[in-house]
Chimera marker file (.cmm) of the C-alpha trace (Angstrom):
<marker_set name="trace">
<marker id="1" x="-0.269" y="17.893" z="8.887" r="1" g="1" b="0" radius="0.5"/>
<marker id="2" x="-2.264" y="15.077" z="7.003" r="1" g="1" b="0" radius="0.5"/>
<marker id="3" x="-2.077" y="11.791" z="8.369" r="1" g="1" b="0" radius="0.5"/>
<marker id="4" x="-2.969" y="8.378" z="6.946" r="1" g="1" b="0" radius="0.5"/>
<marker id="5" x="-6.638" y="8.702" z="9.122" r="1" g="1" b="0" radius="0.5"/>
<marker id="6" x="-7.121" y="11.659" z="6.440" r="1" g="1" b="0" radius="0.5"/>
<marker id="7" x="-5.572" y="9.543" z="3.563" r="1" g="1" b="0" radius="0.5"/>
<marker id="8" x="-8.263" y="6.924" z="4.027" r="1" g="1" b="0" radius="0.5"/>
<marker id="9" x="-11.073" y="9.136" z="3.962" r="1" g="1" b="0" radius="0.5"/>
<marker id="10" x="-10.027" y="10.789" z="1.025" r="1" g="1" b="0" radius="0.5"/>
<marker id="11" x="-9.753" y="7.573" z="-0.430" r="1" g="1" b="0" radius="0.5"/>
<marker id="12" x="-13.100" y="6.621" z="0.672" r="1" g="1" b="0" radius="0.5"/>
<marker id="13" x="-14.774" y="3.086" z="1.295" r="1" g="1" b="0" radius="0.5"/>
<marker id="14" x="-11.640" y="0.875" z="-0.302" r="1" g="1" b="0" radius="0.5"/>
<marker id="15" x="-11.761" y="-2.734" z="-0.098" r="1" g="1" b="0" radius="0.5"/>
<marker id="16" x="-8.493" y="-4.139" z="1.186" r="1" g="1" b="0" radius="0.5"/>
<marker id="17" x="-7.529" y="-6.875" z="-1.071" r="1" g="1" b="0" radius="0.5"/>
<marker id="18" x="-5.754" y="-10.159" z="0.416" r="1" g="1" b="0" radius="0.5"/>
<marker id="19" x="-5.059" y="-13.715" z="-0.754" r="1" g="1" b="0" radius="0.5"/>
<marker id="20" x="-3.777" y="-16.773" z="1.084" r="1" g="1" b="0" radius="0.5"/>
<marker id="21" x="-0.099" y="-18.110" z="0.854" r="1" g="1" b="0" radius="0.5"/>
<marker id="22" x="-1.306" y="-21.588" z="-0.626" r="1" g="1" b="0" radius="0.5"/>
<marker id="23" x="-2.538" y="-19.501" z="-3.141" r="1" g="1" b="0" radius="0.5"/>
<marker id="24" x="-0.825" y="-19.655" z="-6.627" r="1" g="1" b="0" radius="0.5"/>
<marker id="25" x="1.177" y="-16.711" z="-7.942" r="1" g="1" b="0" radius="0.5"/>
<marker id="26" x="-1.136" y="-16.763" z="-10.774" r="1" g="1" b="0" radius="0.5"/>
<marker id="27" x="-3.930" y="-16.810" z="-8.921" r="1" g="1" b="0" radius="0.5"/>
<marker id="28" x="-2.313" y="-13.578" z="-7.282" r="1" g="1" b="0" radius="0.5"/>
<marker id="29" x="-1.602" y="-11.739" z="-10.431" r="1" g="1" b="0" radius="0.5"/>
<marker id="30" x="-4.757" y="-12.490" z="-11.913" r="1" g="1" b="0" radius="0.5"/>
<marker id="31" x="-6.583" y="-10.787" z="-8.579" r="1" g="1" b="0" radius="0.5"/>
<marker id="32" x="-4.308" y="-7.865" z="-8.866" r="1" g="1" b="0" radius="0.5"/>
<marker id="33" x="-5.346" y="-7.750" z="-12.664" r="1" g="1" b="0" radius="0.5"/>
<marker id="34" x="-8.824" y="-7.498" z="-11.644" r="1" g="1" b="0" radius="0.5"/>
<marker id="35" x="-8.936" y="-5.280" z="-8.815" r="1" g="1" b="0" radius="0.5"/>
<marker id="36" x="-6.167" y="-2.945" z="-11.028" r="1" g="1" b="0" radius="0.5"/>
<marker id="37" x="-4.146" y="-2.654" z="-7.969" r="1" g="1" b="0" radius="0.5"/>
<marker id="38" x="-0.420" y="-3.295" z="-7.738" r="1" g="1" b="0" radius="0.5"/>
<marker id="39" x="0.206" y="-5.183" z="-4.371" r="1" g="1" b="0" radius="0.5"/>
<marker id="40" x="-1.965" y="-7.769" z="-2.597" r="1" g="1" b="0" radius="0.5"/>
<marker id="41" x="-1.620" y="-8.455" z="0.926" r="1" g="1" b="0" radius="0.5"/>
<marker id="42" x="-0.814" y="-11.988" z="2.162" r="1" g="1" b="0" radius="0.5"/>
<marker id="43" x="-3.679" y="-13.576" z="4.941" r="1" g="1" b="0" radius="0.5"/>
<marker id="44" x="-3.679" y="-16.675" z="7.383" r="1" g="1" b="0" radius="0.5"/>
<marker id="45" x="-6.356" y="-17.173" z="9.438" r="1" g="1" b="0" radius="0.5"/>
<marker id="46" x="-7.117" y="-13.474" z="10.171" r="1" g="1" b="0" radius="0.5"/>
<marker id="47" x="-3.540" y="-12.471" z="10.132" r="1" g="1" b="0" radius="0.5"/>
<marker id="48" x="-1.362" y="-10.563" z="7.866" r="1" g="1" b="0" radius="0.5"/>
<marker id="49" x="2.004" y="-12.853" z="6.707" r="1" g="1" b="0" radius="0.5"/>
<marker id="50" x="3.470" y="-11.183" z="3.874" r="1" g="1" b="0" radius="0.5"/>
<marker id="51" x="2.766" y="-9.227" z="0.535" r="1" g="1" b="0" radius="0.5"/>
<marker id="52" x="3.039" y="-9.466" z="-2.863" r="1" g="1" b="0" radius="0.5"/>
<marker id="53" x="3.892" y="-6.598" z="-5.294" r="1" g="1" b="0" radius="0.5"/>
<marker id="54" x="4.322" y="-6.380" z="-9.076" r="1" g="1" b="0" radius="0.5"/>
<marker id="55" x="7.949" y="-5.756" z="-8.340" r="1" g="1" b="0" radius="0.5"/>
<marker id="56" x="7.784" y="-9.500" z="-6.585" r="1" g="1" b="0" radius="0.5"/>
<marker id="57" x="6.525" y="-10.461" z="-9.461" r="1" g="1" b="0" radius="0.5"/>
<marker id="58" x="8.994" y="-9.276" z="-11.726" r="1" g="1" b="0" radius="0.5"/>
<marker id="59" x="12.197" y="-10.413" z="-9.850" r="1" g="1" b="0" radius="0.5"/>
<marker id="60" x="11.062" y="-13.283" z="-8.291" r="1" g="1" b="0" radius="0.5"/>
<marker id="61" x="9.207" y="-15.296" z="-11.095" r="1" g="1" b="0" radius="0.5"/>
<marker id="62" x="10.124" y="-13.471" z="-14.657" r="1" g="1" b="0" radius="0.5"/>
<marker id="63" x="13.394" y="-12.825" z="-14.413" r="1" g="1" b="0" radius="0.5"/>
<marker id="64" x="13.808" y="-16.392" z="-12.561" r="1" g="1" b="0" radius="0.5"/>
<marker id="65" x="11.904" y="-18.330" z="-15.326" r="1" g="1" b="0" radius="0.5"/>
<marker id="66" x="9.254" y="-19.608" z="-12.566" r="1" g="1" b="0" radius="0.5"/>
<marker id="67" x="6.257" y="-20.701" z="-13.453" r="1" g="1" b="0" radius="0.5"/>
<marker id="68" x="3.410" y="-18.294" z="-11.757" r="1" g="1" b="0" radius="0.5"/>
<marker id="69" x="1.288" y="-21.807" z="-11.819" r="1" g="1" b="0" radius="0.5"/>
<marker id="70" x="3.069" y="-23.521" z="-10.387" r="1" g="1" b="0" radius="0.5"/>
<marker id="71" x="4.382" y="-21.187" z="-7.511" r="1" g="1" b="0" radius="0.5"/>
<marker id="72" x="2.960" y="-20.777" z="-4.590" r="1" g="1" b="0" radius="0.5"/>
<marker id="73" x="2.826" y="-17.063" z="-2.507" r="1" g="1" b="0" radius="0.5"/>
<marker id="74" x="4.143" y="-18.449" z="0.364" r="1" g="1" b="0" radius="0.5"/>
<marker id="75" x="7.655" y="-19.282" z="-1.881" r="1" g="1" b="0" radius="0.5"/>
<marker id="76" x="8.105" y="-15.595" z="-3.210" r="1" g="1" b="0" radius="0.5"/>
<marker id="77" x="6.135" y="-13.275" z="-1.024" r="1" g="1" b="0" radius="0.5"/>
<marker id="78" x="7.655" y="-10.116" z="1.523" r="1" g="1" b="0" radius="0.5"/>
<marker id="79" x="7.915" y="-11.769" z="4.720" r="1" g="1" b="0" radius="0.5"/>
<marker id="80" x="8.372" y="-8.692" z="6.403" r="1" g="1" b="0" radius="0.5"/>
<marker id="81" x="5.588" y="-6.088" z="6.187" r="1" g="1" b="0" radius="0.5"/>
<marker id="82" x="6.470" y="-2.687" z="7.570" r="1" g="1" b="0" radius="0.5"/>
<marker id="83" x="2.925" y="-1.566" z="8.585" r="1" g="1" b="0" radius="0.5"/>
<marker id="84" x="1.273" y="2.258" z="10.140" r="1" g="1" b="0" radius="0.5"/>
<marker id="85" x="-1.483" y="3.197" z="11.797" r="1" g="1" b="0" radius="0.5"/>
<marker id="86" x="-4.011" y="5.945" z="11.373" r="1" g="1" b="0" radius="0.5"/>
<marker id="87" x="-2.195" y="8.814" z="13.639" r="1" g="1" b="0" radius="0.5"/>
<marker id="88" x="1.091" y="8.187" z="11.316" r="1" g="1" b="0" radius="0.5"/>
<marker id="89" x="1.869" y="11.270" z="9.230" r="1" g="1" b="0" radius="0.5"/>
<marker id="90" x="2.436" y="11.106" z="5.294" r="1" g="1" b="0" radius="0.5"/>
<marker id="91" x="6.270" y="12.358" z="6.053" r="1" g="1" b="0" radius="0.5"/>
<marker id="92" x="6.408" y="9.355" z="8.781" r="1" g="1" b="0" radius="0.5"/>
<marker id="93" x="5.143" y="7.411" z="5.893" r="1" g="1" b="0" radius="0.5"/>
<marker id="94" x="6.823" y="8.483" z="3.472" r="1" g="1" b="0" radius="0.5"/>
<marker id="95" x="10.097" y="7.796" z="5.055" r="1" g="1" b="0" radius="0.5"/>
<marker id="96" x="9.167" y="4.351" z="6.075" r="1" g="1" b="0" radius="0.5"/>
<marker id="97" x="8.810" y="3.965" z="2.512" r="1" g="1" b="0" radius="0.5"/>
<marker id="98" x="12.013" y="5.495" z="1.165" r="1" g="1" b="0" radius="0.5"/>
<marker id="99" x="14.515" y="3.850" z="4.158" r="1" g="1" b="0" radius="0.5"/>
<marker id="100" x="12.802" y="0.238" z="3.031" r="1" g="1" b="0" radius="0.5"/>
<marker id="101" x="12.546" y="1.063" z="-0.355" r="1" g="1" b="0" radius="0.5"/>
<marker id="102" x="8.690" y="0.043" z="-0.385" r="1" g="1" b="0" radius="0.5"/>
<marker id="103" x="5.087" y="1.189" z="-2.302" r="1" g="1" b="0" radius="0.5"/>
<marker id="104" x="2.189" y="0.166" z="-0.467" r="1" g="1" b="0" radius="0.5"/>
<marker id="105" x="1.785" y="0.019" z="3.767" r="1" g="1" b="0" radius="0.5"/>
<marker id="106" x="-0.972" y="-1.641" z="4.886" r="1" g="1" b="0" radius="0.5"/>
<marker id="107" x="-2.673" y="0.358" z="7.526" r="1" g="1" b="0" radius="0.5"/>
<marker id="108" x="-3.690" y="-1.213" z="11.347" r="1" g="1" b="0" radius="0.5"/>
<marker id="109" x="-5.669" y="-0.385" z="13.848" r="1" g="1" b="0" radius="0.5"/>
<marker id="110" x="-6.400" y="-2.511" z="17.050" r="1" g="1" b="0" radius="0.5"/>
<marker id="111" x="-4.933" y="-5.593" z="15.233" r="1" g="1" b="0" radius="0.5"/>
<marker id="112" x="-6.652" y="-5.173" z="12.620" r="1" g="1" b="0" radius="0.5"/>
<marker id="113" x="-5.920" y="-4.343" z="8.990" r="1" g="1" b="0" radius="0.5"/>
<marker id="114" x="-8.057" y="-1.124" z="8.122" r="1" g="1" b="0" radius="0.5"/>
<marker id="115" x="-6.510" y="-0.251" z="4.790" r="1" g="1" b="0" radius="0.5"/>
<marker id="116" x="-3.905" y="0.252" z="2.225" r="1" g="1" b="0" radius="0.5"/>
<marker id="117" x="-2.182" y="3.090" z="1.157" r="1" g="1" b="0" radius="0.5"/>
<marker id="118" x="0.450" y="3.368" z="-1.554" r="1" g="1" b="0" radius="0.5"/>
<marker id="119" x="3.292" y="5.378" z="-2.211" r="1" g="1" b="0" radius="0.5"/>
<marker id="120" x="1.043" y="7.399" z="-5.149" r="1" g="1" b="0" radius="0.5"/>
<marker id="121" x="-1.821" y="7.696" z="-2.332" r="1" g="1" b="0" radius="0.5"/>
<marker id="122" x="0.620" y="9.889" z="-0.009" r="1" g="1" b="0" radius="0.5"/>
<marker id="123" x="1.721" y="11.782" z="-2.947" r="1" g="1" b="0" radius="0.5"/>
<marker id="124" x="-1.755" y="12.722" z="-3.761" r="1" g="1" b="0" radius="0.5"/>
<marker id="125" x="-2.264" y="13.647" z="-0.361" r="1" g="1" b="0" radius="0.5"/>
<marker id="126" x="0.751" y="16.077" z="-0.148" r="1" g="1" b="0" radius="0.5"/>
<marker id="127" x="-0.094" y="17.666" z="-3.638" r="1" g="1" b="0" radius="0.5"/>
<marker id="128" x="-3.473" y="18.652" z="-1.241" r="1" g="1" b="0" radius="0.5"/>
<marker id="129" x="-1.836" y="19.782" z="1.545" r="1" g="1" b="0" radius="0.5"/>
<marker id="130" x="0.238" y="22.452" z="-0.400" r="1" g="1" b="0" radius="0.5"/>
<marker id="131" x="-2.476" y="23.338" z="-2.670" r="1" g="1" b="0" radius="0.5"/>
<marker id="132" x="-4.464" y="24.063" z="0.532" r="1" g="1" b="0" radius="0.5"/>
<marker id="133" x="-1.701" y="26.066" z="2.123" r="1" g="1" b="0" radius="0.5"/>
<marker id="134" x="-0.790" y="28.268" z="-1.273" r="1" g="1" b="0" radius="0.5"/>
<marker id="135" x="-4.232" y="29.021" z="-1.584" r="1" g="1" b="0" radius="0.5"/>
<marker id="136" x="-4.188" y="30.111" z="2.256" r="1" g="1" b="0" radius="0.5"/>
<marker id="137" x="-1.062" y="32.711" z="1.641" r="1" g="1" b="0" radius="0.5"/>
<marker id="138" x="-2.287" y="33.749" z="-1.487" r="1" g="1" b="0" radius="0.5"/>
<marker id="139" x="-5.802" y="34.602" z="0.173" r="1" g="1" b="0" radius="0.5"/>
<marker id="140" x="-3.666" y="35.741" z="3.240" r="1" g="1" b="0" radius="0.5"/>
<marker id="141" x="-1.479" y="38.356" z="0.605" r="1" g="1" b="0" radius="0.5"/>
<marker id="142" x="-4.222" y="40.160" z="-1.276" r="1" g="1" b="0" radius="0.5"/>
<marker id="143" x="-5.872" y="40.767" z="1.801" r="1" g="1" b="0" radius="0.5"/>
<marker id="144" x="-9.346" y="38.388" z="1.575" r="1" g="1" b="0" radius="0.5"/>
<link id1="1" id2="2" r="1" g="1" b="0" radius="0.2"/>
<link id1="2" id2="3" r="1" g="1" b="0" radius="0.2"/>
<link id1="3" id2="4" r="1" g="1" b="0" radius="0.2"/>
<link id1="4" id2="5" r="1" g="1" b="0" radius="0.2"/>
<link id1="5" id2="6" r="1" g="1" b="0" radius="0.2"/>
<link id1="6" id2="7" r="1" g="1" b="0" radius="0.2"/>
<link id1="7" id2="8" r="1" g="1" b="0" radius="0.2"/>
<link id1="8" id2="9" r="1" g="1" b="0" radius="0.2"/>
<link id1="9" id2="10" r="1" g="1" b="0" radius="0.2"/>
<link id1="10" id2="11" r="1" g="1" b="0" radius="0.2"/>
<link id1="11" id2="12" r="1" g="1" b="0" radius="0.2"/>
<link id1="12" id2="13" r="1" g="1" b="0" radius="0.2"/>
<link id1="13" id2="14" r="1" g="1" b="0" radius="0.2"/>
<link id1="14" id2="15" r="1" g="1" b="0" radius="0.2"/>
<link id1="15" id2="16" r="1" g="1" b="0" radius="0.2"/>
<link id1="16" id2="17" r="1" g="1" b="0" radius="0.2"/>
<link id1="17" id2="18" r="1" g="1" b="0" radius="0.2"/>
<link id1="18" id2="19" r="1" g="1" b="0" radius="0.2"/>
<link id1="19" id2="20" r="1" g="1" b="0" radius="0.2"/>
<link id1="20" id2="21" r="1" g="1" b="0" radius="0.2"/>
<link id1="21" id2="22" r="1" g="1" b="0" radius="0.2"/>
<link id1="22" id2="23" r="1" g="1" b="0" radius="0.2"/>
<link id1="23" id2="24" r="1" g="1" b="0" radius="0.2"/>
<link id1="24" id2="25" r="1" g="1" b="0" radius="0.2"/>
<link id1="25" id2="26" r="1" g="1" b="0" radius="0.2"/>
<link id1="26" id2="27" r="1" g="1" b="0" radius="0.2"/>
<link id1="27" id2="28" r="1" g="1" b="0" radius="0.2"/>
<link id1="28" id2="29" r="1" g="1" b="0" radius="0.2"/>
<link id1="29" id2="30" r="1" g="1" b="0" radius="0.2"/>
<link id1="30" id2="31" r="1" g="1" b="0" radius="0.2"/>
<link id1="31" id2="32" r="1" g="1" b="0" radius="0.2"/>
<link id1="32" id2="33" r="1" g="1" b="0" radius="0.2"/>
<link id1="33" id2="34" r="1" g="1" b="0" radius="0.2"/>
<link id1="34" id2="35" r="1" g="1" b="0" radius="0.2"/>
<link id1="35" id2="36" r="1" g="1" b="0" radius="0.2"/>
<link id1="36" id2="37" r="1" g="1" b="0" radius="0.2"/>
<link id1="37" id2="38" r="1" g="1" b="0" radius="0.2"/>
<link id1="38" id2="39" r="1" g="1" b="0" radius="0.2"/>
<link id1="39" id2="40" r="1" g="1" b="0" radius="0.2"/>
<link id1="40" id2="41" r="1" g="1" b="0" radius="0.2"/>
<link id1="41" id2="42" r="1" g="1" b="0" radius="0.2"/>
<link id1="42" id2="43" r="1" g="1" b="0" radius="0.2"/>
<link id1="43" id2="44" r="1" g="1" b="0" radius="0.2"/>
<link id1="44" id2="45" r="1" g="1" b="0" radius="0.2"/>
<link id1="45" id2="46" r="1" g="1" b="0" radius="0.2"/>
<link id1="46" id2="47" r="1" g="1" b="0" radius="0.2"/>
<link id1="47" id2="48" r="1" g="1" b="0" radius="0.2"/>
<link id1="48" id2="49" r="1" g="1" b="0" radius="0.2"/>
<link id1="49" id2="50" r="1" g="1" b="0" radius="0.2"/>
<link id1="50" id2="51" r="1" g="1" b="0" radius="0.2"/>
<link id1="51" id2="52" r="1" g="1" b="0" radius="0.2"/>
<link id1="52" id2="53" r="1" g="1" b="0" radius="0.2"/>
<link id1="53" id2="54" r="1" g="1" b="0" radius="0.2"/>
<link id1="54" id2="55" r="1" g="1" b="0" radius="0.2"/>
<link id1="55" id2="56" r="1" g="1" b="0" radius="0.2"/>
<link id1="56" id2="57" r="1" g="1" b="0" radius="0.2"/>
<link id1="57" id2="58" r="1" g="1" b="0" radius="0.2"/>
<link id1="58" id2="59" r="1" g="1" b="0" radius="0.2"/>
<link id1="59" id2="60" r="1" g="1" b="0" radius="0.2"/>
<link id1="60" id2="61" r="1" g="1" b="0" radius="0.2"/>
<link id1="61" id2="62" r="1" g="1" b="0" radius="0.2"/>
<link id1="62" id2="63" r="1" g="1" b="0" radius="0.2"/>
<link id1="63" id2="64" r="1" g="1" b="0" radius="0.2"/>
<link id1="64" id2="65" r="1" g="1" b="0" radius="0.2"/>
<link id1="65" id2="66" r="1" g="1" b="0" radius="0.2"/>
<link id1="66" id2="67" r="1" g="1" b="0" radius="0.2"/>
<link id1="67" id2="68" r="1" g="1" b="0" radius="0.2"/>
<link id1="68" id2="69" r="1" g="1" b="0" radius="0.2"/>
<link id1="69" id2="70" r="1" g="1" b="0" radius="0.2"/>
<link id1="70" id2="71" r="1" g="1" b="0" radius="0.2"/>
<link id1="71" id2="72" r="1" g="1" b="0" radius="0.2"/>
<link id1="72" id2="73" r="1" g="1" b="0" radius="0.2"/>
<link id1="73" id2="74" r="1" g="1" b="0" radius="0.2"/>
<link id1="74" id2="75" r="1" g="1" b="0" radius="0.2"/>
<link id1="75" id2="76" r="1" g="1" b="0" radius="0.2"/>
<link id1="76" id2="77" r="1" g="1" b="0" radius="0.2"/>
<link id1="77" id2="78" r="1" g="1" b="0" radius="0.2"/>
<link id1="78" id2="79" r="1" g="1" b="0" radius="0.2"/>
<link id1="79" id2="80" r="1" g="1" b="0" radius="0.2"/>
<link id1="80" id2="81" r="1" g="1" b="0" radius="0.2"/>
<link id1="81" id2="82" r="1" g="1" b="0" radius="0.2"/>
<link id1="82" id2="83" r="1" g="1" b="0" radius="0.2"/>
<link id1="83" id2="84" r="1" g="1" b="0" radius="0.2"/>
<link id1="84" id2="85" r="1" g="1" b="0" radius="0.2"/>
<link id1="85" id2="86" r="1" g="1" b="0" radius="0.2"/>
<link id1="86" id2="87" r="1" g="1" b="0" radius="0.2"/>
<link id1="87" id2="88" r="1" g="1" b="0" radius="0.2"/>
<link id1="88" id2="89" r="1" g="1" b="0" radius="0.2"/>
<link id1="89" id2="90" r="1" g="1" b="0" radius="0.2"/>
<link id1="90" id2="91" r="1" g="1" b="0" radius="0.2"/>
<link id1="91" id2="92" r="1" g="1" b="0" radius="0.2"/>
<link id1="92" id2="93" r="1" g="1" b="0" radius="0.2"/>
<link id1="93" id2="94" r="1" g="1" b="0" radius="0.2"/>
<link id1="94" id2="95" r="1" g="1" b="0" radius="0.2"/>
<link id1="95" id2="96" r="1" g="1" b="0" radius="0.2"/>
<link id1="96" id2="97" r="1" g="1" b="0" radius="0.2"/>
<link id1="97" id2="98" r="1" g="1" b="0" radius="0.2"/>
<link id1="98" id2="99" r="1" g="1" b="0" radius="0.2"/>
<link id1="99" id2="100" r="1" g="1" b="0" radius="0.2"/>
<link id1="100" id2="101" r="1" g="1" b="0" radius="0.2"/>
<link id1="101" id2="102" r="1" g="1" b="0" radius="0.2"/>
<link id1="102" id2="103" r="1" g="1" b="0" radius="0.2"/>
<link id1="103" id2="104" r="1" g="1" b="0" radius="0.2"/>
<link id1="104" id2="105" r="1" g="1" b="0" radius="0.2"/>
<link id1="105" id2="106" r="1" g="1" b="0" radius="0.2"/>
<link id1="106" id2="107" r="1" g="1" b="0" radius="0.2"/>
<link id1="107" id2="108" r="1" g="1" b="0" radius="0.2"/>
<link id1="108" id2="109" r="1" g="1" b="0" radius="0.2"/>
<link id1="109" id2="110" r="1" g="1" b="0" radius="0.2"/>
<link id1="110" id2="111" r="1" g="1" b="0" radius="0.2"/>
<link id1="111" id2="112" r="1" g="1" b="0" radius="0.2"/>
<link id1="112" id2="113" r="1" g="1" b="0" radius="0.2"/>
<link id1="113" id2="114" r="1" g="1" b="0" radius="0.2"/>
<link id1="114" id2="115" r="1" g="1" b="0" radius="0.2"/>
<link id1="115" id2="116" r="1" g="1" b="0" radius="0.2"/>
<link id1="116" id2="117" r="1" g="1" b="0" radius="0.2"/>
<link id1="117" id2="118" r="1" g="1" b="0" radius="0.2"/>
<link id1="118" id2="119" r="1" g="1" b="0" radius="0.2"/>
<link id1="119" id2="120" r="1" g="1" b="0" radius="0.2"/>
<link id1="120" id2="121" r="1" g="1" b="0" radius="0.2"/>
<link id1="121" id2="122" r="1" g="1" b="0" radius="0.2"/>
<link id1="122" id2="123" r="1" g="1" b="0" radius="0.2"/>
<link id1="123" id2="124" r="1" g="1" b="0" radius="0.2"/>
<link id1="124" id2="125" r="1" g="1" b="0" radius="0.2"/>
<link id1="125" id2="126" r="1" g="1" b="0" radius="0.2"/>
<link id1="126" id2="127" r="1" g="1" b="0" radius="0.2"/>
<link id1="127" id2="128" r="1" g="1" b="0" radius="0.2"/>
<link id1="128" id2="129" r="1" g="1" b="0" radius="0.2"/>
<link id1="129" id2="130" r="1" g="1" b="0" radius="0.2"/>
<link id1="130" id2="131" r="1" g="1" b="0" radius="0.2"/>
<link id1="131" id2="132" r="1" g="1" b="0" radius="0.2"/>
<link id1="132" id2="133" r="1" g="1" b="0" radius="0.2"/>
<link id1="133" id2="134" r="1" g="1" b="0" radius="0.2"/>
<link id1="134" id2="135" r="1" g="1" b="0" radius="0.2"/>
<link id1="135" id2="136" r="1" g="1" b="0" radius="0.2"/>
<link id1="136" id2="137" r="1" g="1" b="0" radius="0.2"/>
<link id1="137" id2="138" r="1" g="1" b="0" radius="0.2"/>
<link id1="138" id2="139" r="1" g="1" b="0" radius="0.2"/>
<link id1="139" id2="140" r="1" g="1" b="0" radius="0.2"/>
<link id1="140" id2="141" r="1" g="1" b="0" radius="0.2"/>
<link id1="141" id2="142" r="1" g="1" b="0" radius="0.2"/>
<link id1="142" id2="143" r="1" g="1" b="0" radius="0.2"/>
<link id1="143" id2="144" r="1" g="1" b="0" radius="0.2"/>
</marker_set>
């Protein structure tokens, strides 16, 4: 069963990507633009406080006519970040992310932010795992 220790290595050496809540929403999006990812996580002094997705984004300053310059993280990001750790499995994750209808769980260990995954990450993952398995029973049927 693939966990998110194995997700991480696949991924190999990611930066994790954070921003502080004083921080513009701008300044936010244009990070996100940059780094091409699709959620940033939200930092105070060496802890994690919130996150910010496109999907933030979208309801919370588009369809709300707020300015992003003018809006600070701290006024629109998640509050509550559901978070794993390396031992989790991809179905433990994977359900954490369907029940609270999320994309992207940062990953802890010891306190301490290790990584990111997102929803497409487990996916990828899972594709693996079956690939790996069919090949198995396919080398397991003709007898190799």
């Amino acid at each position: 069963m693939t966990t998110v220790a194995d997700i991480l290595k696949a991924k190999g050496d990611m930066a994790v990507h954070a921003i502080a809540p004083s921080a513009t929403v701008f300044e936010a999006v244009q990070l996100m633009a940059q780094k091409n990812i699709g959620a940033l996580l939200v930092m105070e002094e060496g802890r994690v406080v919130g996150m910010l997705s496109e999907r933030d984004y979208a309801r919370k300053i588009v369809l709300m006519a707020r300015s992003s310059k003018d809006t600070l993280l701290r006024d629109i990001m998640s509050s509550t970040v559901f978070f794993v750790q390396p031992h989790h499995t991809t179905e433990e994750c994977m359900a954490l992310m369907t029940e609270n209808r999320i994309r992207h769980l940062p990953v802890m260990d010891d306190g301490k932010v290790i990584g990111l995954i997102s929803i497409g990450d487990l996916v990828k993952g899972i594709i693996s795992e079956q690939q790996f398995i069919i090949a198995q029973l396919e080398q397991y049927i003709s007898g190799g």
